[in-house]
C-alpha positions as CSV (number, residue, x, y, z in Angstrom):
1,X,-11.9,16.2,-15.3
2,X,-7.8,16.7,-14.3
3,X,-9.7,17.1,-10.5
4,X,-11.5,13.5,-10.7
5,X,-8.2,12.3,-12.4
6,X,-6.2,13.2,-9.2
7,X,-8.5,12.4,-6.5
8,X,-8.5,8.9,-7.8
9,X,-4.9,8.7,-8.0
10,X,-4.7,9.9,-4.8
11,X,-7.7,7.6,-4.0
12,X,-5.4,4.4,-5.2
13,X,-2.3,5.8,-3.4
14,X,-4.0,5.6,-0.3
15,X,-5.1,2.3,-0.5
16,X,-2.2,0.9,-1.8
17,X,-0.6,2.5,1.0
18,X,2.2,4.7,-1.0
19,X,5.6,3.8,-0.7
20,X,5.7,1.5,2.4
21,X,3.0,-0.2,0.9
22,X,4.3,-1.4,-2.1
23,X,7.4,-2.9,0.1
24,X,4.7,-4.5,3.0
25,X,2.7,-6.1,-0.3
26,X,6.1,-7.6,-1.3
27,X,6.7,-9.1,2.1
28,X,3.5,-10.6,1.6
29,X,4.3,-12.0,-1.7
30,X,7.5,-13.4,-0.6
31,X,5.8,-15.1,2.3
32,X,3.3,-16.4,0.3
33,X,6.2,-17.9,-2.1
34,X,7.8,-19.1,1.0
35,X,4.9,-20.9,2.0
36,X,4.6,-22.6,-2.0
37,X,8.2,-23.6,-1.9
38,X,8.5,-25.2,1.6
39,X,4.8,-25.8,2.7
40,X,2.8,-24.5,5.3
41,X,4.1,-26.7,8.5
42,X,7.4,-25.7,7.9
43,X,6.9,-21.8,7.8
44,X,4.0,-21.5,9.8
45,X,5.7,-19.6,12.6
46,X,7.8,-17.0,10.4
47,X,4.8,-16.3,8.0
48,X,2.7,-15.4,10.7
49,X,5.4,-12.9,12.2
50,X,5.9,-11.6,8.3
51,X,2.0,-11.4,7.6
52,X,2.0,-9.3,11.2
53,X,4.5,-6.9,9.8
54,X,3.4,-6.4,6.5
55,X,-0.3,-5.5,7.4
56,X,1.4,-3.0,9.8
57,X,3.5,-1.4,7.7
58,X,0.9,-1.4,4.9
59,X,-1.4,0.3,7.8
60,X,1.7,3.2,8.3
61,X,1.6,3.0,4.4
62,X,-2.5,3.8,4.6
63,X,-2.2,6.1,7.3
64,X,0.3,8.3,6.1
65,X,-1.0,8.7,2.8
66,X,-4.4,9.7,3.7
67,X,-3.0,12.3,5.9
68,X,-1.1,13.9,2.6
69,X,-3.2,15.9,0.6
70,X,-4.0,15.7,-3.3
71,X,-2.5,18.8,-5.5
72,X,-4.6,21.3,-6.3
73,X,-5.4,21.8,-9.6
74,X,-4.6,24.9,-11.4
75,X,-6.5,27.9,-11.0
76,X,-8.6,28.3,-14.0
77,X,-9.1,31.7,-16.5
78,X,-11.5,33.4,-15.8
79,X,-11.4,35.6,-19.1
């Protein structure tokens, strides 16, 4: 059961994207803010330039978390 438990963590590391994709997922939330508080025609142009850079650094993010691999888990007793 410890195995399942950390291939799913590892599972929602990678889709999250890790560490870079907890900052591209606030860049998204602050554009998205951005685009409440001033409306769309007036950040249109910078909220497509932060939604490009967010999806690629959440991509990195993806990326260089599936290339990391899980911990093992303990060996177990045989006796």
């Amino acid at each position: 059961m410890p195995d399942l438990m950390s291939k799913l963590k590892h599972a929602g590391r990678v889709v999250v994207g890790g560490t870079w994709g907890l900052v591209a997922w606030s860049l998204s939330g602050v554009s998205a803010v951005a685009m409440v508080i001033w409306g769309i025609k007036a950040v249109a142009i910078p909220l497509l330039m932060l939604k490009t850079a967010s999806w690629g650094i959440w991509g990195l993010g993806v990326l260089r978390e599936a290339k990391t691999r899980p911990p093992l888990p303990p060996p177990s007793d045989p006796s």
